[in-house]
C-alpha positions in Angstrom: 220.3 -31.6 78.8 217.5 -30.2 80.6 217.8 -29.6 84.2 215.5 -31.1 86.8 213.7 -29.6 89.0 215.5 -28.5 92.2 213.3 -30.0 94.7 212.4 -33.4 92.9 213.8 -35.9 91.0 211.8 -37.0 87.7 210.2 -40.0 88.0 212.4 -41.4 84.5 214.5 -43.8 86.2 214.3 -46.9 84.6 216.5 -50.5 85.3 215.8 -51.1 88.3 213.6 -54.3 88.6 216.0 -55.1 91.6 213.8 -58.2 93.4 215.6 -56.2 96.7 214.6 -57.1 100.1 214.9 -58.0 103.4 212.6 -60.1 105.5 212.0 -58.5 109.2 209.2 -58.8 111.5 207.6 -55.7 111.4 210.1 -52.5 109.9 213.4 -51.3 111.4 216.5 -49.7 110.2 219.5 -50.8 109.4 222.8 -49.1 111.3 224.2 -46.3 109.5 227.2 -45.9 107.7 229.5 -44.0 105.8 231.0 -46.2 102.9 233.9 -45.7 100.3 234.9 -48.7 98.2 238.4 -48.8 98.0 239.9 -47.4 94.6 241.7 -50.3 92.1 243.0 -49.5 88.9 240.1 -50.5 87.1 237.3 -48.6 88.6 236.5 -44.9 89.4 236.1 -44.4 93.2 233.2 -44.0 94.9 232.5 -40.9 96.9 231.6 -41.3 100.4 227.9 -42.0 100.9 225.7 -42.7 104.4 222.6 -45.0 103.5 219.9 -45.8 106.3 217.3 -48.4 104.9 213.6 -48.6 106.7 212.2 -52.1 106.1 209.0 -53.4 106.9 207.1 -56.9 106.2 204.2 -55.6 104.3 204.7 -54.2 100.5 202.7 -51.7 101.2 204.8 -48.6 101.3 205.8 -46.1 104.3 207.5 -43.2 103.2 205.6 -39.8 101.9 206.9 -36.6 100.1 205.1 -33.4 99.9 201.5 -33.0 98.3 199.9 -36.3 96.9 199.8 -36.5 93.4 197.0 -37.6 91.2 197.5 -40.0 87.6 199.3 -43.5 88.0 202.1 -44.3 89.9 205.5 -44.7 88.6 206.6 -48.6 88.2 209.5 -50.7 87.2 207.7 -54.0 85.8 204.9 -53.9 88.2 206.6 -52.6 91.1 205.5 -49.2 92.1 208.1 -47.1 93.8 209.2 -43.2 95.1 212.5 -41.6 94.6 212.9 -38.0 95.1 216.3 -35.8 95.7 216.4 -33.8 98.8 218.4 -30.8 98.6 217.3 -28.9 100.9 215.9 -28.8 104.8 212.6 -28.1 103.1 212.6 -30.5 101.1 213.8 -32.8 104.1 210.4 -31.3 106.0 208.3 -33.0 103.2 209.1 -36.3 104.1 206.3 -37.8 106.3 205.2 -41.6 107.2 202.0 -43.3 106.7 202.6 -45.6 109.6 204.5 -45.0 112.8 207.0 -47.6 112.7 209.9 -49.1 114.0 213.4 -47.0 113.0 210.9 -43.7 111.7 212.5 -41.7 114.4 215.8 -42.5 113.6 215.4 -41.5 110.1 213.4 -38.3 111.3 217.2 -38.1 113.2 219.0 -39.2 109.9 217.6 -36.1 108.1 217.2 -33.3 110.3 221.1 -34.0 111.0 222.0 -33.9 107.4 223.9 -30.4 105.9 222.6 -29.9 103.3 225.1 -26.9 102.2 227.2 -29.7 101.8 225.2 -32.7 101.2 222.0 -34.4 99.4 220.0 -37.1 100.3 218.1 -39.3 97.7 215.3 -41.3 98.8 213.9 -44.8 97.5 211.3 -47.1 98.3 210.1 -50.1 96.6 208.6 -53.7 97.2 211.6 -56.1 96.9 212.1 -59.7 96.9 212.2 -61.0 101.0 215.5 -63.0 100.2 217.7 -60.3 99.6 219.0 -57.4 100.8 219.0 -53.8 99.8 222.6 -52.4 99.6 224.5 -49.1 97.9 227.3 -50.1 95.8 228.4 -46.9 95.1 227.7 -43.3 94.7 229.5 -41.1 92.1 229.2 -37.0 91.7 230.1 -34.5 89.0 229.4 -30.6 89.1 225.9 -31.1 88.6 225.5 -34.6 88.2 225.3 -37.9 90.1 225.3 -41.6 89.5 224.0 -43.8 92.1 224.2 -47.8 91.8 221.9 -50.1 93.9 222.8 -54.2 94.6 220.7 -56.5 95.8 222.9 -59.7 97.5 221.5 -62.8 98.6 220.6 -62.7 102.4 222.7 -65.4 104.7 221.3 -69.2 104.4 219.9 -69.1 107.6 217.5 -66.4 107.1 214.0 -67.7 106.6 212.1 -66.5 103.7 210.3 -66.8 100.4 211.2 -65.8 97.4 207.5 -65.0 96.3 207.3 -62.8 99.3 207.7 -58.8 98.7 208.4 -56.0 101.5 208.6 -52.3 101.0 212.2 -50.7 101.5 212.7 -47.4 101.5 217.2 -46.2 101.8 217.8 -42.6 102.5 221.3 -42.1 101.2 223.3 -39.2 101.9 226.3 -38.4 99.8 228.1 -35.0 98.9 226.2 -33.0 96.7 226.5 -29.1 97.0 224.7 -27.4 93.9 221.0 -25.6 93.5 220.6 -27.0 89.9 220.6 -30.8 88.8 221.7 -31.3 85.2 221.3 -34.7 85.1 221.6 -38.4 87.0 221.4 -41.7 87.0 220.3 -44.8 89.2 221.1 -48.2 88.3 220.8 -51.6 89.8 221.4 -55.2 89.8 222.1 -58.3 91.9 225.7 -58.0 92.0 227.4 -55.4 93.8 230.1 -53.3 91.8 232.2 -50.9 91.5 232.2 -48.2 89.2 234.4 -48.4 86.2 236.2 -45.7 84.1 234.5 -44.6 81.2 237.0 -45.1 77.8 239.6 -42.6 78.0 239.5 -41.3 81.6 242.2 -40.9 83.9 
């Protein structure tokens, strides 16, 4: 497999036509917090993983990293979207905003906070569906490798919304992730939130 670049992720992920979202009047963040689903017999555990999500209630999208690019922007469907892997404080520098919004500072905190001798952080943002939330069910690491897998649940009943609406939401998520050289990844998602399971023949 040929490794990625150190500073970006390829934009080859694919699956992810989500419908994600939250609706919010104007953008915030959601509070931070380190998950790890607890281990069954059936399904590999997660490593811990700390996802902040910036929301707003416009589609059009927030988040910036490094020097525009020219061509047409990645999509899933016909949602365009950003994901790129920060492995280092430089690449963390990159990030900028094209609005100043609610929760901005907090992920400006988020990052500049983050060790990255020991950590990662990968960063997605997409127009999702207003009546559902963005979630992380689980984050999974090998040498060089990582898996992450997104969810989209229903929001409570008593959230107002429509399901024509879109919003852009962009989640930072930090996880353990200590290498120079990324061989390969993968980033998944679906409506349900799971777990990761073994693969045939693993411990």
């Amino acid at each position: 497999m040929v490794p990625l670049p150190r500073r970006r992720l390829l934009r080859a992920v694919g699956g992810l036509g989500l419908g994600l979202s939250v609706v919010l009047a104007g953008c915030s963040t959601d509070e931070r917090r380190r998950t790890t689903p607890t281990p069954s017999a059936t399904v590999e555990p997660s490593v811990a993983y700390e996802p902040v999500f910036l929301r707003c209630s416009t589609a059009e999208p927030v988040v910036a990293h490094g020097e525009p690019e020219t061509g047409e922007p990645a999509t899933v469907g016909d949602q365009s979207f950003t994901d790129e892997l920060l492995l280092t404080a430089d690449d963390a520098a990159g990030v900028s905003f094209t609005r100043d919004v609610d929760g901005v500072d907090e992920v400006r905190t988020f990052l500049a906070e983050t060790d990255f001798e020991r950590d990662a952080v990968y960063l997605r943002e997409q127009p999702i569906s207003a009546c559902r939330r963005l979630a992380v069910s689980y984050v999974t690491t090998e040498a060089r490798s990582f898996d992450i897998e997104f969810c989209a649940p229903l929001r409570p009943a008593d959230v107002a919304c429509s399901v024509g609406d879109r919003e852009a939401v962009a989640a930072f998520v930090r996880f353990p992730f200590a290498t120079d050289e990324v061989s390969g990844y993968s980033i998944g998602g679906g409506r349900t939130c799971r777990r990761p399971h073994r693969s045939e023949g693993s411990a």
